[in-house]
N, C-alpha and C positions, 0 to 999 in steps of 0.2 A: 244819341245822347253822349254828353262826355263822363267820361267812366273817371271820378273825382281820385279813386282807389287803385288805380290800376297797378298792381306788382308788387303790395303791400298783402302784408297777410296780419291780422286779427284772430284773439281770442276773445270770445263773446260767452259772457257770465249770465247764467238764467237763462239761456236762450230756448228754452221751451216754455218761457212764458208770450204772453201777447208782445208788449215790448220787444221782449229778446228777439223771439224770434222775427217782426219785423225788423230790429238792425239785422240781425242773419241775411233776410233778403236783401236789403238797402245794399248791405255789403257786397255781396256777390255780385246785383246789377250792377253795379258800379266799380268792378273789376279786381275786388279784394279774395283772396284769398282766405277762408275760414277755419277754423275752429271751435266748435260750437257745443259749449258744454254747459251740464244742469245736471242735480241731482237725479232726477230719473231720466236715466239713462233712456230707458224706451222711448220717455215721449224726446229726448233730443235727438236720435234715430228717427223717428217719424217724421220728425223737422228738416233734418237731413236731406231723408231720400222723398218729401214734397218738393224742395227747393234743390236739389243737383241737376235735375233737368234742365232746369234756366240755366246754371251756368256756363258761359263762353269760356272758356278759356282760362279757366277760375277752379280752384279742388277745393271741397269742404271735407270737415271728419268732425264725425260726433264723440264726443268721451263723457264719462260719470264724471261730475263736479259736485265737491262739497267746497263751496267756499271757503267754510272755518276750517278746512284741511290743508295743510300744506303740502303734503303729499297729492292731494289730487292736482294742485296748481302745477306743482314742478310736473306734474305728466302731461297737465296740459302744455305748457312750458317744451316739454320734449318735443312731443307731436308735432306743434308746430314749426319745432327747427330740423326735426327730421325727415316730416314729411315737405315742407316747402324752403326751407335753406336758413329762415331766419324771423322772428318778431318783429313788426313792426308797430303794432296797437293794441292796446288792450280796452275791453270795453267792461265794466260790472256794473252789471245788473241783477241783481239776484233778492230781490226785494223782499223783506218778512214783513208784514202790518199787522194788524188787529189793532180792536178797537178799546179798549178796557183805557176806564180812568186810573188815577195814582190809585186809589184803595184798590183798585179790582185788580189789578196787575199780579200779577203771581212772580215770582219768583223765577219761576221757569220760564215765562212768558216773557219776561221782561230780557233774561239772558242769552232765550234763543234770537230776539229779534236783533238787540244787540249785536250777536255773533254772527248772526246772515251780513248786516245792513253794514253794519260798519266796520267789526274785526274782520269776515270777507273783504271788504273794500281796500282796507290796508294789508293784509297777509297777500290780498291779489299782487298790488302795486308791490309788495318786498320782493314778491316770488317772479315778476316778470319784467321788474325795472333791470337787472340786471340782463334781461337777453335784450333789450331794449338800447342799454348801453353798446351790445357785441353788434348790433345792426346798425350803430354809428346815430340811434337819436330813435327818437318816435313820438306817437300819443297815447296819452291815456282820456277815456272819459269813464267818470264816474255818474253812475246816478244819484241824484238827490231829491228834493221834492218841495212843492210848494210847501209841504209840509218842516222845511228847515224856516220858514220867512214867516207863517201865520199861525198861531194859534187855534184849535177847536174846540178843545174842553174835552178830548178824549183823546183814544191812541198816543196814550204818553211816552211809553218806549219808544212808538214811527217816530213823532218827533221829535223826539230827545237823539234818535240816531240821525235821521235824515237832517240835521243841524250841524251831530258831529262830520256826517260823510261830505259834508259843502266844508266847514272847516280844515280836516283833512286836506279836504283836493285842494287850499287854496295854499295850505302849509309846505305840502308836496311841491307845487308849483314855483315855490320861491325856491325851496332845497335845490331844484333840478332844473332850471331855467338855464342857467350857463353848460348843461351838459346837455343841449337838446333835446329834452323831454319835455313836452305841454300836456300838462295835465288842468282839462276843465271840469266840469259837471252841468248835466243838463237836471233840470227843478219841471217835472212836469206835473200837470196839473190831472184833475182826474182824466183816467183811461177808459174810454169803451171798449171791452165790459171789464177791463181785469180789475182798474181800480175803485170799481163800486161791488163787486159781489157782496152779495151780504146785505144790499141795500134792498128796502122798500120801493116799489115805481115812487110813491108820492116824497122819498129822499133825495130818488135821482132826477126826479123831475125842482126840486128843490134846488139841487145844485147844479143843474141847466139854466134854473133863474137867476142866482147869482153870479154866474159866467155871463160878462158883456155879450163875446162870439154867440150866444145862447145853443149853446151844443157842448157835445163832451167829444176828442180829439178821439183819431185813431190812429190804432198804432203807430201805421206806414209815414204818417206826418211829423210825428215827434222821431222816426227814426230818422228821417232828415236832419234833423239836427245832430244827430250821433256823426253821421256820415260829413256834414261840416267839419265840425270839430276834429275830425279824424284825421282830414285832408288837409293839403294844403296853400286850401283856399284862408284858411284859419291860422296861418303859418306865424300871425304876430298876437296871440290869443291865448293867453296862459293863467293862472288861478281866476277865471268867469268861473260865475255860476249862472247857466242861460236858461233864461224862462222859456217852457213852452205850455202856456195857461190857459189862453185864449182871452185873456185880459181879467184873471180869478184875480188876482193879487194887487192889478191898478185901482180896486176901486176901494 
């Protein structure tokens, strides 16, 4: 297999969740070097030492990540220049949802998802565009979600942020295009099981029916597209926002 990553090192945002940690692995098979941080700590250690044994050739390290912390990025930031020489990718992923309409949204509700989804997304991109720069260029991908392009009549903060976090990345992308920095976003569609918890079978078999694919994606597939994006297979591909749906949005 050709390793798309080899000699690059990434930090991966949320990677103890489904998502994350599939790009974790993506990355590593594919000869990147990790970093691999999420709020709790234990479960991004767990992730860690299931996924070190596959690596060739490749170090990961697990660190505590609060997105909305600038303090934790700059240490994620450290790690990676001190333990592998230099940044080359950054990935955020570190998703807040729930479902509440405009009245039910609370206050708090609304500020935490806000501050995972999107001030994470951008405080990521302030705090490691700079080592990015000292590494002579890189990538960024952001997540965003079908949920910046469709409407559902719920989860007004998901998407009210995940609108902002595609806008962001595409804004970024023009800032830093002449100083080799591509920044995309992948938009994907629901996750088996992470983006349906909380569902009913006769919800998620609902939203199987409106999916053409008629299935719901997992992780390892949609991290492929992370791993695109990353590399430089993608090297003329800068403010996308790429569907990974299964065709939820064509119709």
């Amino acid at each position: 297999m050709t390793r798309l990553l080899e000699g690059k090192t990434a930090i991966v945002a949320g990677a103890a969740q489904e998502l994350g940690a599939g790009i974790v692995r993506s990355f590593v098979r594919h000869g990147a070097n990790v970093v691999a941080g999420d709020l709790s700590e234990s479960a991004v250690r767990a992730i860690v030492a299931a996924v070190e044994p596959t690596a060739q050739g490749t170090g990961i390290r697990a660190i505590r990540l609060d997105v909305t912390k600038a303090v934790d990025w700059q240490g994620a930031v450290a790690l990676a220049e001190s333990a592998f020489g230099s940044l080359s990718i950054l990935v955020n992923t570190a998703p807040a949802s729930g479902r509440p309409g405009i009245e039910q949204t609370s206050e708090a509700e609304w500020d935490g998802t806000i501050d995972a989804d999107l001030r994470g997304s951008w405080l990521g991109m302030k705090t490691c565009i700079p080592a990015l720069r000292r590494a002579g260029g890189g990538a960024i991908v952001n997540t965003s979600s079908t949920s910046a392009m469709v409407g559902t009549g719920h989860s007004a903060a998901y998407h009210g942020a995940m609108a902002g976090v595609l806008m962001l990345t595409r804004t970024a992308a023009i800032e830093y295009a002449e100083r080799n920095i591509r920044i995309n976003a992948v938009l994907p569609g629901p996750i088996d099981p992470s983006q349906i918890a909380g569902l009913s079978e006769a919800q998620r078999q609902a939203i199987i029916a409106m999916t053409p694919m008629r299935r719901l994606a997992n992780p390892e597939e949609v991290a492929n597209t992370y791993v695109f994006l990353a590399s430089d297979l993608a090297s003329y591909m800068t403010g996308v926002g790429l569907v990974v749906d299964g065709g939820y949005t064509a119709i």
